[in-house]
DSSP file (Angstrom, degrees, kcal/mol; ACC not computed):
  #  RESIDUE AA STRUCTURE BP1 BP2  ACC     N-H-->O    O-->H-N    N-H-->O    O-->H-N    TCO  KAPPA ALPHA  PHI   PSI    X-CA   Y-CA   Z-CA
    1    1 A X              0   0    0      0, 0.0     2,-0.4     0, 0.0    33,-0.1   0.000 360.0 360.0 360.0 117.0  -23.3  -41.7   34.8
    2    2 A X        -     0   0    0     30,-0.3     2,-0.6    31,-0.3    33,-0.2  -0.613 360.0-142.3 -74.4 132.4  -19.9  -42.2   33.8
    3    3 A X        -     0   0    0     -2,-0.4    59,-2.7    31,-0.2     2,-0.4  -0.861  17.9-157.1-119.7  99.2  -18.6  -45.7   34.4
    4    4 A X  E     -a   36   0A   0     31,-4.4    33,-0.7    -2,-0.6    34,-0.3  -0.772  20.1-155.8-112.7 112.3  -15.0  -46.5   35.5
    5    5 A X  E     - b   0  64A   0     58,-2.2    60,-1.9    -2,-0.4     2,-0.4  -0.410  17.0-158.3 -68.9 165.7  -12.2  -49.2   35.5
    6    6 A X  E     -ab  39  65A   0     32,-1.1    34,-2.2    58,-0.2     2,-0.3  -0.987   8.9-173.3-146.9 126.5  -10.0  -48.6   38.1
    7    7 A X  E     +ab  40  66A   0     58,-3.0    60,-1.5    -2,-0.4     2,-0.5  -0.935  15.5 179.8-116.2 128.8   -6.2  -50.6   37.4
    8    8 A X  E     -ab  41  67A   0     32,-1.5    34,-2.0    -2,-0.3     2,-0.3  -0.952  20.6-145.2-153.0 150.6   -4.0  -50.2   40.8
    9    9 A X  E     -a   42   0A   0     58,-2.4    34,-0.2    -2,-0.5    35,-0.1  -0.532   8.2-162.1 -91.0 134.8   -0.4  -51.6   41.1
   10   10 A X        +     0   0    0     32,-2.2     2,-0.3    -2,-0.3    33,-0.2   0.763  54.2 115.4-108.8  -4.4    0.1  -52.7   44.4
   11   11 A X        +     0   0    0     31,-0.6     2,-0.3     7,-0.1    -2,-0.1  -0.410  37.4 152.4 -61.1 131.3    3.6  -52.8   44.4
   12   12 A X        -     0   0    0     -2,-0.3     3,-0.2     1,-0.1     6,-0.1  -0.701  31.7-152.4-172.0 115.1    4.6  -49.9   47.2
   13   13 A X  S    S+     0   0    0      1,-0.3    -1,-0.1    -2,-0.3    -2,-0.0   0.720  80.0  24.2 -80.5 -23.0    7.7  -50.2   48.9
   14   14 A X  S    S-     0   0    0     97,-0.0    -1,-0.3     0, 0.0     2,-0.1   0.661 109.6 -47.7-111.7 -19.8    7.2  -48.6   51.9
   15   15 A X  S    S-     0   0    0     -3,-0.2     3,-0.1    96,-0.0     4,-0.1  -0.445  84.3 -26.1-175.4-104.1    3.6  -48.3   53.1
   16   16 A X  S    S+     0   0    0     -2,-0.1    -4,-0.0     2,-0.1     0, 0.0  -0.238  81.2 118.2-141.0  37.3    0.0  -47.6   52.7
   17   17 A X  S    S+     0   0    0      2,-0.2     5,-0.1     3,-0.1    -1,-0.1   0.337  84.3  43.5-154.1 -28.7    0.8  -44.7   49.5
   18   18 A X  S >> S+     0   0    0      2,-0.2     3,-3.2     3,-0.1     4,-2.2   0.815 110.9  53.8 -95.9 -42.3   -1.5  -47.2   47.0
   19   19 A X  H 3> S+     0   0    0      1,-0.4     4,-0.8     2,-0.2    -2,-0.2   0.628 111.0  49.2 -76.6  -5.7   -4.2  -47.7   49.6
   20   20 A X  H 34 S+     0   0    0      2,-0.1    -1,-0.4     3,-0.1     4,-0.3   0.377 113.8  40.6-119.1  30.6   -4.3  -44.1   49.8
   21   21 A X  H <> S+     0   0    0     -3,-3.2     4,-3.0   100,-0.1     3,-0.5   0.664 111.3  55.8-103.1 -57.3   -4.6  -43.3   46.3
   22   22 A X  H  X S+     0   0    0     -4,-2.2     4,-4.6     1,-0.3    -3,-0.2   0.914 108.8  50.2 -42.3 -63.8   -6.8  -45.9   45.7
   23   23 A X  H  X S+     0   0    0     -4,-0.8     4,-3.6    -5,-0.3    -1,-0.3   0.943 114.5  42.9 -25.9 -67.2   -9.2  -44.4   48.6
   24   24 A X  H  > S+     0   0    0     -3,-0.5     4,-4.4    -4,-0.3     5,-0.3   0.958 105.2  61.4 -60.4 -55.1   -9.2  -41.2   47.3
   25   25 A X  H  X S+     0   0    0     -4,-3.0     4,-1.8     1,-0.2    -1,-0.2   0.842 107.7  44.0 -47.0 -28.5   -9.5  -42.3   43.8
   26   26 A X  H  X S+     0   0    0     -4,-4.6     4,-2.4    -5,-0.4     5,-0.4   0.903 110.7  58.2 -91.5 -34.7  -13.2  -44.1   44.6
   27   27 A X  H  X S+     0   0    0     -4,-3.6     4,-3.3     1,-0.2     5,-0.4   0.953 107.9  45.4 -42.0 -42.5  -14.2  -40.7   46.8
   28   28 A X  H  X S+     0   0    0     -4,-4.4     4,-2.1     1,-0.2    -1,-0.2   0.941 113.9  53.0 -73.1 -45.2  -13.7  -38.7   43.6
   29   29 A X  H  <>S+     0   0    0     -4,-1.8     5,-3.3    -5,-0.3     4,-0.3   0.932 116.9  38.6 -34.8 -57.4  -15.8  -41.6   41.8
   30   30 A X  H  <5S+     0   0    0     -4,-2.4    -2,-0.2     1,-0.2    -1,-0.2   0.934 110.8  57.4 -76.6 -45.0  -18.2  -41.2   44.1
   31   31 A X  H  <5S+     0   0    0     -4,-3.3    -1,-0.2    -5,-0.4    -2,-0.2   0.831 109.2  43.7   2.6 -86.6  -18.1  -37.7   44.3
   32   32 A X  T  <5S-     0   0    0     -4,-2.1   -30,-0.3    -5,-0.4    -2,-0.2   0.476 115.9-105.2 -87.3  10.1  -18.7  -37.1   40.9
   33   33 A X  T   5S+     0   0    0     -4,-0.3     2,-0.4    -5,-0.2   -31,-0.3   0.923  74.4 130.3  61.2  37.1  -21.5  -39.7   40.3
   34   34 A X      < -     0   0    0     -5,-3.3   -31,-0.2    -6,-0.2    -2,-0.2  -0.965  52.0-109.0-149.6 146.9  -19.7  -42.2   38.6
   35   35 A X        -     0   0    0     -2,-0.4   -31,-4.4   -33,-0.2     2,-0.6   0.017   9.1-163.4 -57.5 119.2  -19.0  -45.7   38.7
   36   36 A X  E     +a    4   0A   0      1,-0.2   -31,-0.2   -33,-0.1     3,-0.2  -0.957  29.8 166.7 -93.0 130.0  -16.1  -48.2   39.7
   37   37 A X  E     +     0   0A   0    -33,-0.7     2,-0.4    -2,-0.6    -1,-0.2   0.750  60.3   0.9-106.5 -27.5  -17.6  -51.1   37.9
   38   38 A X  E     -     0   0A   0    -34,-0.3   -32,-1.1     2,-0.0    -1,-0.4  -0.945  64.3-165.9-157.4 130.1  -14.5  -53.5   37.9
   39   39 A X  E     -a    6   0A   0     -2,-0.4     2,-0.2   -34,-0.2   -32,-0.2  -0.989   5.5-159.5-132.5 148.6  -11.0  -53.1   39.2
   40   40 A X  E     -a    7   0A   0    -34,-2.2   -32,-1.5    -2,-0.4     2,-0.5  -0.703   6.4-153.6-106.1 146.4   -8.2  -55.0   38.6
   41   41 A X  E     +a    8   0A   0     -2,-0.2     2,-0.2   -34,-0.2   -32,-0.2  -0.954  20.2 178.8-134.5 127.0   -5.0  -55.1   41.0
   42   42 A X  E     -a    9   0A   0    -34,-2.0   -32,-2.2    -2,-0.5   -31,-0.6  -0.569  38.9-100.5-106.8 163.3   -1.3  -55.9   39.7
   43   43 A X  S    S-     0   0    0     -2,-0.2     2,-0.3   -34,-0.2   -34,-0.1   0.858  83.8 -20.2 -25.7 -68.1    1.6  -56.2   40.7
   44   44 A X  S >  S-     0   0    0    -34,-0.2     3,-1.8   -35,-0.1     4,-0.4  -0.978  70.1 -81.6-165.2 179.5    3.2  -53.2   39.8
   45   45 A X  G >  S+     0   0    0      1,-0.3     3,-3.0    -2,-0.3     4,-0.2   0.810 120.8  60.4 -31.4 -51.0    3.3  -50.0   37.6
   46   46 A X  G >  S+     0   0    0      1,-0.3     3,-0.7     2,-0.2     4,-0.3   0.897 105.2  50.1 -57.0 -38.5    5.0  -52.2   34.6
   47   47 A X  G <  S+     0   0    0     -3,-1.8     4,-0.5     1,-0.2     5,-0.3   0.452  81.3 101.0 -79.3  13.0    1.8  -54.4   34.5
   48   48 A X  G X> S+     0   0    0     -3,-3.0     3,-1.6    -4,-0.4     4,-1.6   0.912  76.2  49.8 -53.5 -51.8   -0.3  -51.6   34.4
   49   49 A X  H <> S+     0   0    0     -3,-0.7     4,-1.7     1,-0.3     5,-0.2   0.763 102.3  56.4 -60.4 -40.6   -1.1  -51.8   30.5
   50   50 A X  H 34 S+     0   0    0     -4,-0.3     4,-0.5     2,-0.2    -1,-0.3   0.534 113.5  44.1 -72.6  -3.3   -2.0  -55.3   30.1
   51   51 A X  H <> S+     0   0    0     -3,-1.6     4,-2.7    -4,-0.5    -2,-0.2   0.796 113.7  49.4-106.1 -73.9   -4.9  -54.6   32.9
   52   52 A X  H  X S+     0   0    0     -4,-1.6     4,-3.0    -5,-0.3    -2,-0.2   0.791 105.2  56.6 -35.9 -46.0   -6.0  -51.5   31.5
   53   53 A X  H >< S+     0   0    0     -4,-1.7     3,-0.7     2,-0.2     4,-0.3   0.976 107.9  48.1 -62.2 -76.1   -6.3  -53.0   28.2
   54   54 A X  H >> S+     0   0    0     -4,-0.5     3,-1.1     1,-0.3     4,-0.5   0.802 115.4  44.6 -31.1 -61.9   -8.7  -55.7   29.4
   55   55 A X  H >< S+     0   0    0     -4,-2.7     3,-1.3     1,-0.3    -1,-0.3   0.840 106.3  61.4 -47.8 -55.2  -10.7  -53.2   31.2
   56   56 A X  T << S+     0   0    0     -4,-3.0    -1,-0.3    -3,-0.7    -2,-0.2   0.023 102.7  52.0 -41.1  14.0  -10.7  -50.9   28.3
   57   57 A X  T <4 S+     0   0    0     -3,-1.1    -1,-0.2    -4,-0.3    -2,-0.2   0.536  77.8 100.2-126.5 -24.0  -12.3  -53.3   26.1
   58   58 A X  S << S-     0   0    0     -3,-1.3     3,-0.1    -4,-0.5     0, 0.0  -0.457  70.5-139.2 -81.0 149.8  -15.5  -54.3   28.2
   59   59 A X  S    S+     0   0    0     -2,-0.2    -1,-0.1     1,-0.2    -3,-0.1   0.444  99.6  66.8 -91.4 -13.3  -18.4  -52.2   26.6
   60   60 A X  S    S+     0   0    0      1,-0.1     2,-0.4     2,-0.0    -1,-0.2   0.249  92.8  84.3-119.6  27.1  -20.0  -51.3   29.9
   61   61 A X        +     0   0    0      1,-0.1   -57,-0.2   -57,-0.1     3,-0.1  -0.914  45.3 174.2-111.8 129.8  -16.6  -49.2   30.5
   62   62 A X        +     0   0    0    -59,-2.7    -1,-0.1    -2,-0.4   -58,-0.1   0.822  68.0   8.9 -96.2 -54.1  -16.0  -45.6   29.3
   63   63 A X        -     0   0    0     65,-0.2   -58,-2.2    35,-0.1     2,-0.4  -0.108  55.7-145.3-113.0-168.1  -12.6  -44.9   31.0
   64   64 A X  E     -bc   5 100A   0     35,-2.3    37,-2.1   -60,-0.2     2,-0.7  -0.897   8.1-162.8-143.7 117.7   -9.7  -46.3   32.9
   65   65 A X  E     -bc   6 101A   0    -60,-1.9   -58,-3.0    -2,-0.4     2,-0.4  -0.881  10.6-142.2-127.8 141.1   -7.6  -44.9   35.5
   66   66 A X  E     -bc   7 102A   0     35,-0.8     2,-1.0    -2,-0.7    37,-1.0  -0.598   8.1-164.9 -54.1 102.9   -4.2  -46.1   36.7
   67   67 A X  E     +bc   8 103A   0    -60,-1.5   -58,-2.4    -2,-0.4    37,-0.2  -0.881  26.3 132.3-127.4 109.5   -3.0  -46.0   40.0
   68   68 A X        -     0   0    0     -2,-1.0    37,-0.5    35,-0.8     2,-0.1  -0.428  35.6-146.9-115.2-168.3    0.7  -46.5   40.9
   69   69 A X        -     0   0    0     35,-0.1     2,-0.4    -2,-0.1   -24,-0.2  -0.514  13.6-158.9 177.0 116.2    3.7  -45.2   42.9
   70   70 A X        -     0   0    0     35,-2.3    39,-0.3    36,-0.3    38,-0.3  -0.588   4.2-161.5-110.2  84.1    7.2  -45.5   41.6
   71   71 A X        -     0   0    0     -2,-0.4     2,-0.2     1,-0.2    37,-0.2   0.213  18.3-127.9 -52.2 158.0    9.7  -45.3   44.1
   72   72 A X        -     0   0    0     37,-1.0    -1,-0.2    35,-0.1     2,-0.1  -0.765  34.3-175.0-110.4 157.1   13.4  -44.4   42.9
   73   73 A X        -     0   0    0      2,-1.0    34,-0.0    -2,-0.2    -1,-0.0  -0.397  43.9 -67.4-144.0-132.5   15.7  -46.9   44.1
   74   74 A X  S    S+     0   0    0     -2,-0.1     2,-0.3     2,-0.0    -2,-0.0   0.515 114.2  39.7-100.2  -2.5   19.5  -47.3   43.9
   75   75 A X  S    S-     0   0    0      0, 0.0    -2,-1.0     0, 0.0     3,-0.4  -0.874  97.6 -96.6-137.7 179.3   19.8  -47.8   39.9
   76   76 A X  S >> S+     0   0    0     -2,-0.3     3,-1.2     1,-0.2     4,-1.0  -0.072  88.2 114.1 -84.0  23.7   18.0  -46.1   37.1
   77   77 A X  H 3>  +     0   0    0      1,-0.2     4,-2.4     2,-0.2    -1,-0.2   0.972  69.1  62.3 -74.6 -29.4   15.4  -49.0   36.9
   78   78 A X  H 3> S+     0   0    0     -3,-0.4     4,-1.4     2,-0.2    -1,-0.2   0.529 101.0  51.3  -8.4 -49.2   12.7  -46.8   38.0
   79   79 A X  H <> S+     0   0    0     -3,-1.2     4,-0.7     2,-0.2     5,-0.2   0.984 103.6  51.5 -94.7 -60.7   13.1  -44.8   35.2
   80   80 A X  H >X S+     0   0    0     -4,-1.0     4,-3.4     2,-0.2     3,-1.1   0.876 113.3  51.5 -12.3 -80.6   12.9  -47.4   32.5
   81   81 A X  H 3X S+     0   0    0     -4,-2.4     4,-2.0     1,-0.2     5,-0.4   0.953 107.9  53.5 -45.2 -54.2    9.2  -48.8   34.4
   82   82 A X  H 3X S+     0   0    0     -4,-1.4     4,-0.8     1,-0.2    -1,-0.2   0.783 110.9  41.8 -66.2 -21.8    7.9  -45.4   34.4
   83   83 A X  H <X S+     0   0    0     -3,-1.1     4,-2.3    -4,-0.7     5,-0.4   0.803 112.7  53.9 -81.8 -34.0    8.3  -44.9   30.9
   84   84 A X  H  X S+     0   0    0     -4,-3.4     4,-2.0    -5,-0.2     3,-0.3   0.987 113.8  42.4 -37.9 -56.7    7.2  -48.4   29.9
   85   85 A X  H  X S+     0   0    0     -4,-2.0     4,-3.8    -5,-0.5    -1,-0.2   0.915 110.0  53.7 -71.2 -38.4    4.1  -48.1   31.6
   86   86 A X  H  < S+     0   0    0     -4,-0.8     4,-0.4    -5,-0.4    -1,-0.2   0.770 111.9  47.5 -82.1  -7.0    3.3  -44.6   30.6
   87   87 A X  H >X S+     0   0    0     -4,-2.3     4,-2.5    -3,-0.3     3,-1.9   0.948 114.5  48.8 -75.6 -78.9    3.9  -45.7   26.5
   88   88 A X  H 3X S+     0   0    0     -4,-2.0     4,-2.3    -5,-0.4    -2,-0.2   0.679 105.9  55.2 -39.6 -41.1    1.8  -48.5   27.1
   89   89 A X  H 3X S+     0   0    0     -4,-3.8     4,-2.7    -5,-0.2    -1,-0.3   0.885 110.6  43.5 -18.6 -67.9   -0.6  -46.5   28.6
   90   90 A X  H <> S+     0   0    0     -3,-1.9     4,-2.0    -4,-0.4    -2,-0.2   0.944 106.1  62.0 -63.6 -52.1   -0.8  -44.3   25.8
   91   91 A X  H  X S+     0   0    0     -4,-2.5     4,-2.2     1,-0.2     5,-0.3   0.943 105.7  50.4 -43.2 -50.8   -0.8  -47.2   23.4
   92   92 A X  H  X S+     0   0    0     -4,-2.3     4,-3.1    -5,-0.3    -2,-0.2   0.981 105.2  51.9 -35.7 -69.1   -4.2  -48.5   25.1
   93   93 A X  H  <>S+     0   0    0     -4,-2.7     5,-1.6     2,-0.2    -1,-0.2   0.658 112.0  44.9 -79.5 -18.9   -5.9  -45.6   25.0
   94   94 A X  H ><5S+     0   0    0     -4,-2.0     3,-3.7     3,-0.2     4,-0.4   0.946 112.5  48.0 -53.0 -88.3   -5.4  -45.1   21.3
   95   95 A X  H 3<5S+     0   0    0     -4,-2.2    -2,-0.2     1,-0.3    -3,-0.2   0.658 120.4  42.5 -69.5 -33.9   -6.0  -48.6   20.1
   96   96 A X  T 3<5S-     0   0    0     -4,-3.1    -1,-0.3    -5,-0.3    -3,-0.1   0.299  94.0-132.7-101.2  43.8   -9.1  -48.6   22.1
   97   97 A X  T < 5 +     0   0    0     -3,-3.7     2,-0.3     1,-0.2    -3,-0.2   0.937  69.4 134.7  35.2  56.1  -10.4  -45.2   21.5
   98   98 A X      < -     0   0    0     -5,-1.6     2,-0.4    -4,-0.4    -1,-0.2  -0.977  59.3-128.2-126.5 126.8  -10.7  -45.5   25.6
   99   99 A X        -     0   0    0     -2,-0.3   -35,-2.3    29,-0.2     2,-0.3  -0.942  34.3-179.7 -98.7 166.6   -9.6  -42.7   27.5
  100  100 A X  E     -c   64   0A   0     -2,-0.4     2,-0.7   -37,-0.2   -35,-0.2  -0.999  12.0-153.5-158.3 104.5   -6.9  -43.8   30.3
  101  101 A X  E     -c   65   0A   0    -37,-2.1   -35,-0.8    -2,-0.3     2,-0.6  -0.839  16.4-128.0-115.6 134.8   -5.3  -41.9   32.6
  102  102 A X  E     +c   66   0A   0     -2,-0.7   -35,-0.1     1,-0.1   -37,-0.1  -0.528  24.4 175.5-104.8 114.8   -2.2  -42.4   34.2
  103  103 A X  E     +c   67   0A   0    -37,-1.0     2,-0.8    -2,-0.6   -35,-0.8  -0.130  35.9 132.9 -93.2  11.6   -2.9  -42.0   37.6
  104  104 A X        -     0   0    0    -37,-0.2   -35,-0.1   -22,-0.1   -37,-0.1  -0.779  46.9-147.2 -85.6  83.9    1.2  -43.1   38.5
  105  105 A X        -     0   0    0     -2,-0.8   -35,-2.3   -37,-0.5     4,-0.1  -0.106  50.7 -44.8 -57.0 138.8    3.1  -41.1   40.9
  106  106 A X        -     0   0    0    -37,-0.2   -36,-0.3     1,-0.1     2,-0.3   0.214  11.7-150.5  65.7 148.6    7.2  -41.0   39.9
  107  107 A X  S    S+     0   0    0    -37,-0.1   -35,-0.1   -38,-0.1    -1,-0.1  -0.088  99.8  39.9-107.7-179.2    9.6  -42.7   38.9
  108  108 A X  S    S+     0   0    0    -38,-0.3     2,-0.5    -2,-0.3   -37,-0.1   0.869  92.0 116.1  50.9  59.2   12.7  -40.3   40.7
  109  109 A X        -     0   0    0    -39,-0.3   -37,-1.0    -4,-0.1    -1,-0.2  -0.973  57.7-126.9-134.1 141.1   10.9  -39.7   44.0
  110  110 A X     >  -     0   0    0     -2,-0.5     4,-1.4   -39,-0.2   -40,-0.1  -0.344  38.0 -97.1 -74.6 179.8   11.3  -40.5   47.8
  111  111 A X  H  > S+     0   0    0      2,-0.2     4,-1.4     1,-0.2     5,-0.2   0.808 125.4  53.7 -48.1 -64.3    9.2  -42.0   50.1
  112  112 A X  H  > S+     0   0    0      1,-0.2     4,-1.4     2,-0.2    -1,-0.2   0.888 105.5  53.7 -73.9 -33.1    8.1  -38.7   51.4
  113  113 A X  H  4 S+     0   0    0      1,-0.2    -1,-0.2     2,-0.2    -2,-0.2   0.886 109.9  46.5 -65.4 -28.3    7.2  -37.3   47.8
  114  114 A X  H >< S+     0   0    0     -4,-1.4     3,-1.0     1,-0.2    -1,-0.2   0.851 108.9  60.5 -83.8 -19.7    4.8  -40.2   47.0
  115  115 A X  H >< S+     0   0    0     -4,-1.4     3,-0.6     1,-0.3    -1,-0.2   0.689 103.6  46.5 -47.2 -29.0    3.5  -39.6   50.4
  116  116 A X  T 3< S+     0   0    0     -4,-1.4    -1,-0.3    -5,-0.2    -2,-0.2   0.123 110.7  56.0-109.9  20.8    2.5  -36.2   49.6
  117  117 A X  T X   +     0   0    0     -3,-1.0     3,-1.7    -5,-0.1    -1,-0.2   0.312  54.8 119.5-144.7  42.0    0.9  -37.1   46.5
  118  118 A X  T <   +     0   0    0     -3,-0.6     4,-0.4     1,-0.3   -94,-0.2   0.107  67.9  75.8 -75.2  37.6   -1.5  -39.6   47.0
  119  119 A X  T 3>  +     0   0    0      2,-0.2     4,-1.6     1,-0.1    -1,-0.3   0.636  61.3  87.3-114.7   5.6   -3.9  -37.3   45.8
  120  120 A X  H <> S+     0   0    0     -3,-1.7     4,-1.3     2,-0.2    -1,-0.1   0.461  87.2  66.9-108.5 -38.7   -2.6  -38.0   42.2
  121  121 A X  H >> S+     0   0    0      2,-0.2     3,-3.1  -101,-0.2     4,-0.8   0.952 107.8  37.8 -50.2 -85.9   -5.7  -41.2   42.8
  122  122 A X  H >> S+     0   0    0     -4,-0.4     4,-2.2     1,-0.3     3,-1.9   0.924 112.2  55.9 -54.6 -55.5   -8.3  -38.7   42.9
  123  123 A X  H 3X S+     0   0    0     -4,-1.6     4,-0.8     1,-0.2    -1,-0.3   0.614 108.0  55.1 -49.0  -8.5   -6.9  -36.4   40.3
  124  124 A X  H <X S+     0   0    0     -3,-3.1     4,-0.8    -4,-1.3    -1,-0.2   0.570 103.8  44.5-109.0  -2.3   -6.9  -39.3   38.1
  125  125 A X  H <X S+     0   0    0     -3,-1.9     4,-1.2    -4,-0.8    -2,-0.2   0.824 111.8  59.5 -85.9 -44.6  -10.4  -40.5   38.2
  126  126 A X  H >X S+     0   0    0     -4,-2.2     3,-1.6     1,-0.2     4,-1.0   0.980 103.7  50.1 -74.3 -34.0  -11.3  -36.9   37.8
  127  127 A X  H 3X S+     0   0    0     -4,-0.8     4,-1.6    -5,-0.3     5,-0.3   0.862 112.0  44.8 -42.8 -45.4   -9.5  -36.8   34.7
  128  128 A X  H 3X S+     0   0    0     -4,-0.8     4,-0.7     1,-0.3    -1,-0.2   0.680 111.5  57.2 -84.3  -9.1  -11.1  -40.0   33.2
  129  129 A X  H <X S+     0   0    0     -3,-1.6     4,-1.1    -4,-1.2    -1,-0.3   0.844 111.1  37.2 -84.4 -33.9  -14.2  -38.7   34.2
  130  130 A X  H  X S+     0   0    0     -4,-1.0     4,-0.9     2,-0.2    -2,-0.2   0.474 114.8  57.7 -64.4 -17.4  -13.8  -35.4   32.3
  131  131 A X  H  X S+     0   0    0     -4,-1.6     4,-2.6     2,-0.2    -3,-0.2   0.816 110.9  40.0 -91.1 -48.3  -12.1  -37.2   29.4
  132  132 A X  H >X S+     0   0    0     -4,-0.7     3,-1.8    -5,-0.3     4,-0.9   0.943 110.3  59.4 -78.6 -99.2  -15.1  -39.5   28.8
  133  133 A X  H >< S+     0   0    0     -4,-1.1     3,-4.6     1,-0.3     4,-0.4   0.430 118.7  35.5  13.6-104.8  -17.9  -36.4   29.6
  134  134 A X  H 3< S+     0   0    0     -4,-0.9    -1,-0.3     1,-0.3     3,-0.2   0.697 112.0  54.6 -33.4 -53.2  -16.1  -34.4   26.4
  135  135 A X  H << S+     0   0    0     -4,-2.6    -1,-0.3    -3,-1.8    -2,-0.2   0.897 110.2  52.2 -62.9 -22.7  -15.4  -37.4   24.4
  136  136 A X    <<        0   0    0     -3,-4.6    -1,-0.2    -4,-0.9    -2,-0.2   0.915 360.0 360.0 -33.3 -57.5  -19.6  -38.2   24.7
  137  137 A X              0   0    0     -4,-0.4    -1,-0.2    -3,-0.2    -2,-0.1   0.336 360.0 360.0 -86.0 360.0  -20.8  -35.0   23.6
């Protein structure tokens, strides 16, 4: 049984768009026969790495996925967090031979596009679940 930290940003400007990733993401856990054993909830997208790291470190985790939503908003800041978070990401999951998968809808998207892809939760728990399977074998 694969055994999963679960990171979700709670920042979400407009509604219920993390609560339904977040949902989805433990059906696909459960689903697939594998484990949320500890999740962490931050702020927002930017603090994703520092969470993820932690989690990524505990021995009785093989992966991590991320769960965000980055709304665009009237300047480019959007853009700037989404790459931050998704470097840092990356940085994680190298230094701890962890994989981590960025589960983080946007940056440049409305309201209604992160609404139609809170499914981007599940799809990232199956990814860390598939990522960790391969890296076992």
């Amino acid at each position: 049984m694969v055994q999963l930290g679960l990171v979700v940003a709670q920042y979400d400007k407009h509604g219920a768009v993390i609560d339904e990733m977040e949902r989805g993401a433990r059906e696909a856990a459960d689903d697939n026969d594998a484990e949320v054993v500890a999740s962490l909830a931050v702020p927002g997208a930017y603090d994703t790495p520092l969470a993820a790291d932690r989690l990524a470190r505990r021995s009785d985790i093989d992966a991590v996925a991320v769960l965000g939503a980055i709304i665009s908003g009237d300047t480019d800041h959007d853009q700037v967090i989404g790459t931050a978070a998704a470097q840092g990401l990356t940085d994680v999951s190298l230094d701890r031979d962890t994989p981590v998968t960025l589960g983080i809808i946007g940056p440049g998207m409305s309201q209604d596009e992160a609404e139609a892809r809170t499914d981007k939760g599940a799809s990232a728990v199956q990814s860390a679940i598939d990522l960790a399977t391969e890296l076992e074998q």
